[in-house]
C-alpha positions as CSV (number, residue, x, y, z in Angstrom):
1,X,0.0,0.0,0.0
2,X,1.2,3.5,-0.7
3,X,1.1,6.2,1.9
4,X,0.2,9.7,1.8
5,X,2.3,12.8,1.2
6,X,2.7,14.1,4.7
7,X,1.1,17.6,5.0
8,X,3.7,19.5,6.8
9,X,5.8,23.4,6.6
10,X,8.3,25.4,7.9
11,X,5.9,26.4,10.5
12,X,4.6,22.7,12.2
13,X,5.3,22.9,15.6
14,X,2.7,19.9,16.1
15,X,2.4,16.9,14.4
16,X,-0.3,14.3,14.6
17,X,0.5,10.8,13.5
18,X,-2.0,8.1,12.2
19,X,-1.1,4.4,12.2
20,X,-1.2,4.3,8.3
21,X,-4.2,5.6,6.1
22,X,-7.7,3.7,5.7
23,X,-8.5,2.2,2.3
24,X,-10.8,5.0,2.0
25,X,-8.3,7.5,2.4
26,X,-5.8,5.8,0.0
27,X,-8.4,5.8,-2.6
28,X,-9.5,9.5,-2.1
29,X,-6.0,10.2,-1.6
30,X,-6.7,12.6,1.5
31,X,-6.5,11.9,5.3
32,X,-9.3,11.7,7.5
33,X,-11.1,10.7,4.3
34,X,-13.8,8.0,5.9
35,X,-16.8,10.5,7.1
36,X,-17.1,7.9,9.9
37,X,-14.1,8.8,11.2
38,X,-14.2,12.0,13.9
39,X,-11.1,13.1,13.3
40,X,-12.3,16.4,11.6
41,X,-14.8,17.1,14.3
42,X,-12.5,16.9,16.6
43,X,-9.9,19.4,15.4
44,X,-13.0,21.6,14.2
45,X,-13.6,21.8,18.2
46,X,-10.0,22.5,19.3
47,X,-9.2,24.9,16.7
48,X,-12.9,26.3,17.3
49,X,-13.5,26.6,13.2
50,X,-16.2,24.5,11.6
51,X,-13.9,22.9,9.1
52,X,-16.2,20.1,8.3
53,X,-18.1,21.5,5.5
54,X,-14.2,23.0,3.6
55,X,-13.0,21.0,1.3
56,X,-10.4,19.1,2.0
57,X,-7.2,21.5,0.7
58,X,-8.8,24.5,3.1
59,X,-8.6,22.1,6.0
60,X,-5.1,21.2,5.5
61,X,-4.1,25.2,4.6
62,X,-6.1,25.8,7.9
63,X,-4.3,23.1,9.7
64,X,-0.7,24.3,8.8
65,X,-1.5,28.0,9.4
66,X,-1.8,26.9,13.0
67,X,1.2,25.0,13.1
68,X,0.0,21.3,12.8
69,X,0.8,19.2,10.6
70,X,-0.5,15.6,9.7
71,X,1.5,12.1,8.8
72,X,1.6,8.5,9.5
73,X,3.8,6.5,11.8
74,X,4.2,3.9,8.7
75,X,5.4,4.5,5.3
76,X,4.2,1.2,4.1
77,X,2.7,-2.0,5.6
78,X,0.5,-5.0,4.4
79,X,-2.8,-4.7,6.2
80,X,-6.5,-6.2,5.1
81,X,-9.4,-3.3,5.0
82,X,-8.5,-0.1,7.5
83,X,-8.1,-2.4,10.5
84,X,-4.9,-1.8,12.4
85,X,-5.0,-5.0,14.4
86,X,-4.2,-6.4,10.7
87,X,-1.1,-4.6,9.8
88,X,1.7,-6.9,8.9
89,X,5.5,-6.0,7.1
90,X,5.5,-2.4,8.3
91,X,7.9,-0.1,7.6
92,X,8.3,3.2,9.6
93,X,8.8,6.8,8.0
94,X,12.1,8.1,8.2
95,X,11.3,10.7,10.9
96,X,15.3,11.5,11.8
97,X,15.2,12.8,7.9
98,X,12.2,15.0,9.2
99,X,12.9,16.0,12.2
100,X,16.2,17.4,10.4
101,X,14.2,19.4,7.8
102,X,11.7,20.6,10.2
103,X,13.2,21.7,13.5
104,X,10.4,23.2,14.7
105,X,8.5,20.3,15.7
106,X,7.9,20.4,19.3
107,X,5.0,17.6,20.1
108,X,4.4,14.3,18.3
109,X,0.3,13.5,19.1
110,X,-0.3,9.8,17.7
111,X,-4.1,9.6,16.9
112,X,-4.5,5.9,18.6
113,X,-2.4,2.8,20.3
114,X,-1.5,1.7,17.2
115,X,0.5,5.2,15.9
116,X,1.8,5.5,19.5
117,X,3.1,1.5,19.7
118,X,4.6,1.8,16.6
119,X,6.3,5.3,17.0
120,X,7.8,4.4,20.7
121,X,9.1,1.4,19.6
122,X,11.0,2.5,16.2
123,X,11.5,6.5,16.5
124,X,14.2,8.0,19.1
125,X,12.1,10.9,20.4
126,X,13.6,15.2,19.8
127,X,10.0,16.1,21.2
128,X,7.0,15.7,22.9
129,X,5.4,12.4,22.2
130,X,1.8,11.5,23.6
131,X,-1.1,9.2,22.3
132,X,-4.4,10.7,21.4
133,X,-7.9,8.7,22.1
134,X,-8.0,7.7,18.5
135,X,-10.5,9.0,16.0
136,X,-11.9,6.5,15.0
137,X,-15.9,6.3,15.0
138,X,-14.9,2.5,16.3
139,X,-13.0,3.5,19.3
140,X,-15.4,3.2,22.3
141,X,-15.0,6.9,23.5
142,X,-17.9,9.5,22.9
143,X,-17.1,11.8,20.8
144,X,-17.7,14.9,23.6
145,X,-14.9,12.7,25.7
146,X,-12.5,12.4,22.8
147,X,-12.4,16.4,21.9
148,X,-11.8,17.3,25.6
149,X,-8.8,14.9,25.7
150,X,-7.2,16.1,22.2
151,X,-7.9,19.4,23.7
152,X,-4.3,18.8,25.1
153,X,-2.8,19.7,21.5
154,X,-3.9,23.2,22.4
155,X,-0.7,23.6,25.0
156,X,1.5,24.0,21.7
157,X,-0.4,26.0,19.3
């Protein structure tokens, strides 16, 4: 499977990690694609801007105009559907390579286990580094409960 361009500037302070992209989102070519997921409500609530109704490029030029910026912990893996408890042969993204081109970066959120277990276990940490509630209509969280816990993001915007 093929990843996603990361969506990332001079300016990221804050970057929120996925596990790897859903089918959906590899098809549509966008993250966050799956309307099930929440993950566009919730930053709609933190950033207090309705970004659910932009299309996707405003939300990412929204996004990186408040210094966050969005990847994946995997550049590749073999995985069936969007499940992560499926993932098999993954490979990590080279985030020494990034962290060198963006300095900035001062807090690694990981938007589930899944991004989190992977990242501790392969990436030496030069910042921040706490796991998110994921987003994830399938996580059992309300919704109300998951915004007030990624509300922690906040601290380094």
């Amino acid at each position: 499977m093929k990843k996603l361009t990361k969506k990332i500037n001079k300016n990221t302070v804050l970057l929120i990690l996925g596990s790897f992209p859903s089918a959906i989102s590899l098809k549509e070519r966008q993250y966050y694609a799956n309307t099930h997921n929440q993950f566009w409500r919730i930053i709609s609530y933190v950033l207090k801007k309705d970004l659910i109704r932009m299309s996707y490029n405003k939300k990412i030029e929204i996004l990186l105009q408040n210094g966050i910026g969005l990847w994946d912990v995997l550049a590749s893996c073999d995985r069936r559907g969007s499940e992560d408890n499926t993932i098999r042969n993954a490979k990590v993204n080279k985030f020494n390579d990034l962290f060198k081109k963006f300095p900035n970066i001062k807090a690694i959120f990981c938007n589930g286990k899944e991004a989190w277990k992977y990242y501790v276990k392969n990436v030496r940490a030069s910042a921040d580094v706490m796991c998110l509630p994921s987003s994830s209509s399938a996580y059992p969280m309300s919704l109300m409960e998951k915004r007030k816990k990624w509300n922690a993001i906040k601290k380094y915007l």
